[in-house]
C-alpha positions as CSV (number, residue, x, y, z in Angstrom):
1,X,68.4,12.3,-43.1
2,X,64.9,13.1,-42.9
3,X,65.4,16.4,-45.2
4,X,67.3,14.5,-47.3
5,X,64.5,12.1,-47.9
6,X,62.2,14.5,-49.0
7,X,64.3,16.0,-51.0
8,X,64.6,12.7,-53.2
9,X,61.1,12.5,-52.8
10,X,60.7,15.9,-55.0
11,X,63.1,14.7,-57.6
12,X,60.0,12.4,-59.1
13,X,57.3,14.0,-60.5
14,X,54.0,13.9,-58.7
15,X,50.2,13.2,-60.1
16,X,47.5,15.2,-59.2
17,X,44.3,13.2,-59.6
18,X,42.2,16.3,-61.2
19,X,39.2,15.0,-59.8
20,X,40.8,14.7,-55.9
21,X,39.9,17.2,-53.3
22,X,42.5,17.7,-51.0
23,X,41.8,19.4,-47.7
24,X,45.3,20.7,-45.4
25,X,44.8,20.5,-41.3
26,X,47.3,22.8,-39.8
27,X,47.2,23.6,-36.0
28,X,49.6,26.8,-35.0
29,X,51.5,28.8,-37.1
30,X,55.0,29.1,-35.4
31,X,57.0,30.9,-38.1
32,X,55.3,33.3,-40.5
33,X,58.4,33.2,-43.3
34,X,57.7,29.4,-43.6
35,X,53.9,29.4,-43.7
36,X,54.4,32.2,-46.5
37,X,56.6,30.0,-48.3
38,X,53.9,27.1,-48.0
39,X,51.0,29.4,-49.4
40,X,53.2,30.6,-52.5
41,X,53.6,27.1,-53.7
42,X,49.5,26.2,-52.6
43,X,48.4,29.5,-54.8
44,X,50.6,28.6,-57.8
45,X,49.8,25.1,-57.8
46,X,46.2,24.3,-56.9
47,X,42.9,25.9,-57.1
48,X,41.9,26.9,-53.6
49,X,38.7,26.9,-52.5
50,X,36.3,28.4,-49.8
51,X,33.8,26.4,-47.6
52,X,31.0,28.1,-49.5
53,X,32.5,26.3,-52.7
54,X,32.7,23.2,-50.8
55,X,28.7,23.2,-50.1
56,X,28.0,24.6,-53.5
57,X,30.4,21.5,-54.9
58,X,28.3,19.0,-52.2
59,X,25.1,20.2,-52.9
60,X,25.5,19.8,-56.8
61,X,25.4,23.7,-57.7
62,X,28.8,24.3,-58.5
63,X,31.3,21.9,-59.9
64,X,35.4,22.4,-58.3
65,X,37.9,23.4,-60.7
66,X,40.9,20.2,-60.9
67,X,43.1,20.5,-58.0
68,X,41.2,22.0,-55.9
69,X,42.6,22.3,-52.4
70,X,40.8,23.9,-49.1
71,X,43.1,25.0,-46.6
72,X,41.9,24.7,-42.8
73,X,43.1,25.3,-39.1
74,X,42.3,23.2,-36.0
75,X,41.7,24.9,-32.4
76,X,41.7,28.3,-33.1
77,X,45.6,28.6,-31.8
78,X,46.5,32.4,-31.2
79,X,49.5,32.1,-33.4
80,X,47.3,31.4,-37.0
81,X,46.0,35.2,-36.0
82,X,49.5,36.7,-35.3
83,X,51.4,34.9,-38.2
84,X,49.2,33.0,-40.5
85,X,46.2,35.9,-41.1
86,X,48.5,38.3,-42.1
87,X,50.5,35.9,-44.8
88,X,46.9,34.8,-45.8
89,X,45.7,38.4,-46.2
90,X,48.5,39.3,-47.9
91,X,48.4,36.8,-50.5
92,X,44.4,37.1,-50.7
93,X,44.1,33.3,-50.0
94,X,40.9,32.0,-48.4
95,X,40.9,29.3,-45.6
96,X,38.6,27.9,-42.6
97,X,39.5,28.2,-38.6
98,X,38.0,25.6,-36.6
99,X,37.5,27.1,-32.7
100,X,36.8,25.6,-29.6
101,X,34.6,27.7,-28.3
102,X,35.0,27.4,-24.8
103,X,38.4,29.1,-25.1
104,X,36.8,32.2,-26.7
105,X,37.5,35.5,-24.9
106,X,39.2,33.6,-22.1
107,X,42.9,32.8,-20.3
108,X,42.1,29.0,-20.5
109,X,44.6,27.0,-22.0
110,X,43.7,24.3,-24.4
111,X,43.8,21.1,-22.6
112,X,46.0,19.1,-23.9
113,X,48.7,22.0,-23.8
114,X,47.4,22.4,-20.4
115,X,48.4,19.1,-19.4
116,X,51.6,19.7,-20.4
117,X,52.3,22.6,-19.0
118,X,51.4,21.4,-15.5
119,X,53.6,18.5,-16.0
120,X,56.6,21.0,-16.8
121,X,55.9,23.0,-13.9
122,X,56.0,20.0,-11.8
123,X,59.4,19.3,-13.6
124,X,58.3,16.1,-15.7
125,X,59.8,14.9,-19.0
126,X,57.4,16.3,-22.0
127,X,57.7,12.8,-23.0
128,X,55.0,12.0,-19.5
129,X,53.0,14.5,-20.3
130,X,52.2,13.3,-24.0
131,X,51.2,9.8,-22.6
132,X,48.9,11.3,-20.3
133,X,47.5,13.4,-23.2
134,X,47.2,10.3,-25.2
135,X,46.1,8.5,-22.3
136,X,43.1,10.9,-21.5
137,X,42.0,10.5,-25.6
138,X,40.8,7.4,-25.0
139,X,39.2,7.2,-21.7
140,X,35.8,8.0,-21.3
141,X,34.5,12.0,-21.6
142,X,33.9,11.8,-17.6
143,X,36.9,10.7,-16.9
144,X,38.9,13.4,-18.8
145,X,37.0,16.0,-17.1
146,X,37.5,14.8,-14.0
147,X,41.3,14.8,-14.8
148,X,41.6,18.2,-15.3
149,X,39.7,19.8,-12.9
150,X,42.9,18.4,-10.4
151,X,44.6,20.7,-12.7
152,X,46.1,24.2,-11.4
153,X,45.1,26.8,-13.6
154,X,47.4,28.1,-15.9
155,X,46.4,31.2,-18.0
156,X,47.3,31.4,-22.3
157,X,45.8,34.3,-24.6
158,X,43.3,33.1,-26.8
159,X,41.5,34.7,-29.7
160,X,39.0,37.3,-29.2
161,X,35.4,37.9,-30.9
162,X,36.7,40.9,-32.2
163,X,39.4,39.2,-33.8
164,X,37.3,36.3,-34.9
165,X,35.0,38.7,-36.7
166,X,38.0,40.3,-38.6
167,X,38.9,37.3,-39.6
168,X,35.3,36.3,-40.8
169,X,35.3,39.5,-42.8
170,X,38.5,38.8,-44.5
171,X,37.5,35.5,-45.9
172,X,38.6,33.2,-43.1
173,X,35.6,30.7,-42.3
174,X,35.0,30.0,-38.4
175,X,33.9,27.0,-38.0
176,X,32.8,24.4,-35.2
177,X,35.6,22.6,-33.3
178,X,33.0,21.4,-29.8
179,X,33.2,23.6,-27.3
180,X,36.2,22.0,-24.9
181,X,38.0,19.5,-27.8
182,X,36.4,16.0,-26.4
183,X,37.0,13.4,-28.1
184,X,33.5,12.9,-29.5
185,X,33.8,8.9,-30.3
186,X,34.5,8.8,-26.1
187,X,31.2,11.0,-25.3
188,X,27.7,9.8,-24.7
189,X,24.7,11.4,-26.5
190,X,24.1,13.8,-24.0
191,X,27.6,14.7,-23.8
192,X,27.5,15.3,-27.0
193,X,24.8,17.6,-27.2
194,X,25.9,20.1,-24.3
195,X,29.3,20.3,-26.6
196,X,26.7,21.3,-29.5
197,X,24.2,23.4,-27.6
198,X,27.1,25.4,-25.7
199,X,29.2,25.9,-29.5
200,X,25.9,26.9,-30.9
201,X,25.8,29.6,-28.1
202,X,28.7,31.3,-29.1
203,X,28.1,31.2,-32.7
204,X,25.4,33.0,-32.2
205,X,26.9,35.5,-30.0
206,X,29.3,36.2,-32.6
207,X,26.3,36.1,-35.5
208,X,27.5,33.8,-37.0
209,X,24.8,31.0,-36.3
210,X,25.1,29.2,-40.4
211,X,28.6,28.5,-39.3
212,X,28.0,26.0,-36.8
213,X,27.0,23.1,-38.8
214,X,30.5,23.2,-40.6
215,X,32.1,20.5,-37.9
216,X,36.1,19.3,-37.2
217,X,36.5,16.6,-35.3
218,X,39.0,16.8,-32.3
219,X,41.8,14.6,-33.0
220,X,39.5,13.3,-36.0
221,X,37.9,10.3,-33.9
222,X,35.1,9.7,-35.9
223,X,32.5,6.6,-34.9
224,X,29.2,5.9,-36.6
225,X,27.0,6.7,-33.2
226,X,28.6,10.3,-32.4
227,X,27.9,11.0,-36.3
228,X,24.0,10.2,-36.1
229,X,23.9,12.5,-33.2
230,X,26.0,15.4,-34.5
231,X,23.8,15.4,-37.8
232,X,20.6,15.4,-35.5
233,X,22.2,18.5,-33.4
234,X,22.6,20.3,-37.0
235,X,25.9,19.2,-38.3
236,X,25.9,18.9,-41.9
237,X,29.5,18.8,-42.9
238,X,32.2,17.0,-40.6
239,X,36.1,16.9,-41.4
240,X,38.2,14.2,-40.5
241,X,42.1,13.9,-39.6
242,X,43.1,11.3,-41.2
243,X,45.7,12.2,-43.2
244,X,44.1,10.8,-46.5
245,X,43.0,12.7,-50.0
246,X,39.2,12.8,-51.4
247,X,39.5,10.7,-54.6
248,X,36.3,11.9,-56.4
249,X,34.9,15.0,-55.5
250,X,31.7,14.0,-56.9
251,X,31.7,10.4,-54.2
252,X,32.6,13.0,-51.6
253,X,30.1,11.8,-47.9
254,X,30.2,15.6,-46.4
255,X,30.2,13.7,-42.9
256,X,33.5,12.5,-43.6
257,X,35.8,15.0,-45.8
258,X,39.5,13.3,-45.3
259,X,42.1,16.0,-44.4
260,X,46.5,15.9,-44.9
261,X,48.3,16.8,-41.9
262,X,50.9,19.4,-42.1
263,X,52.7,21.7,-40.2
264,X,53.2,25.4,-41.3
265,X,57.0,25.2,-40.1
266,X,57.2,22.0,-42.4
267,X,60.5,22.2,-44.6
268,X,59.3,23.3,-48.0
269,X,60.4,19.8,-49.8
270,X,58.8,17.7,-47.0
271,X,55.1,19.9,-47.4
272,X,55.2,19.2,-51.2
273,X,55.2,15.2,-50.2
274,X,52.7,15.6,-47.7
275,X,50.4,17.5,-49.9
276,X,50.9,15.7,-52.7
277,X,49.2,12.4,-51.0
278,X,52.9,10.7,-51.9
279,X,52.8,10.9,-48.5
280,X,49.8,9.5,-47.0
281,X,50.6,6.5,-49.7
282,X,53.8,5.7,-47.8
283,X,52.0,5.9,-44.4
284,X,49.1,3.4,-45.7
285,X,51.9,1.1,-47.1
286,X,53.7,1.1,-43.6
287,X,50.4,0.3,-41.9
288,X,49.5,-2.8,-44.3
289,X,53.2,-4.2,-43.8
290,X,53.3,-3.6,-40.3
291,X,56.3,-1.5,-40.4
């Protein structure tokens, strides 16, 4: 049904707002095939741009081509080195990789997969384990910490420097994700500076200090307090995950570029809404309605 719905979707003919910037999140690439399918359709129908564009475009020195379109990555999964790299390589298409630097040349596993792994070992539902992850995104940073640390340890792979620099040199931007993916409206000011101050660390160990102030916000919880502080630490642009497009490129607040959703295994029909904004329409309208 849901396939289906997309597919009517498609049958009406979509318009771009030429002076819209529209910014993809994606999070793991699970199937390379898919992804590949995904870029085909970005290449040949937008104009996609780099982060050094972006700042050019924000700072006044360069004005976007219509339909411009950024593509980015949250976390630094793994699997968008394995399978997404080599489709972006391949079809010599830029994009940005947000890390969390804390899982940098480590076994760690990302916390909120960590969560539910332990709950599958301890044979919950995944259903349980997705309430506690919710759960622990809106308690306060402390408490979240303290959570996990009751945690067994449970051991992922996770990207290297080495591979983070081959990525860097094939056009794939690394930028700032915290160090351990708090939610940064649930941290306090100093909180939010040993996030900053330990990132900042490891950007400079992989030399790649300018790249730090280019900021994603874990799970996109964005609050007016944590922004005054991230811009003091040296954040000057911020993405959002809110599943919205940039109207005017030129009205753009680089504290708060909106970003679509998708998934890189998304059917083909259903990715064509979502990146249209069709999408993110529908989702507003629900919202106001109450449906």
């Amino acid at each position: 049904m849901r396939s289906i719905l997309y597919d009517l979707l498609n049958l009406f003919p979509f318009s771009n707002n030429s002076r819209s910037l529209k910014v993809l999140a994606y999070h793991t690439v699970p199937d390379e095939n898919e992804f590949e399918k995904q870029v085909k359709f970005l290449k040949e129908n937008y104009h996609l741009i780099t982060i050094s564009d972006l700042r050019k475009s924000l700072d006044n020195q360069l004005e976007l081509p219509e339909n411009s379109l950024l593509i980015t990555f949250d976390d630094g999964d793994i699997t968008v080195y394995e399978n997404g790299f080599p489709v972006l390589r391949k079809l010599k298409v830029p994009a940005a990789i947000f890390i969390i630097t804390d899982l940098i040349d480590s076994n760690k596993t990302f916390w909120c997969r960590w969560v539910e792994k332990a709950y599958e070992r301890q044979g919950k539902l995944y259903s349980e384990a997705r309430k506690q992850v919710d759960r622990l995104k809106k308690v306060p940073e402390e408490e979240r910490r303290e959570y996990l640390k009751s945690l067994p340890l449970i051991n992922s792979g996770q990207l290297t420097s080495k591979q983070l620099i081959e990525l860097n040199d094939n056009g794939i931007f690394i930028g700032n994700h915290t160090h351990t993916h708090p939610m940064i409206n649930k941290c306090n000011e100093a909180q939010i500076m040993e996030e900053m101050n330990a990132a900042k660390s490891k950007f400079e160990d992989l030399d790649l200090s300018e790249n730090f102030s280019v900021f994603a916000y874990p799970n996109g919880n964005w609050e007016p307090n944590s922004e005054n502080t991230l811009m003091e630490e040296g954040i000057e642009i911020a993405f959002l995950f809110d599943h919205q497009v940039n109207k005017d490129i030129t009205k753009i607040n680089p504290m708060r570029i909106s970003r679509i959703r998708v998934n890189a295994d998304d059917d083909l029909s259903e990715f064509k809404v979502k990146v249209s904004g069709l999408h993110s329409r529908i989702l507003n309208l629900r919202q106001k309605i109450g449906v």
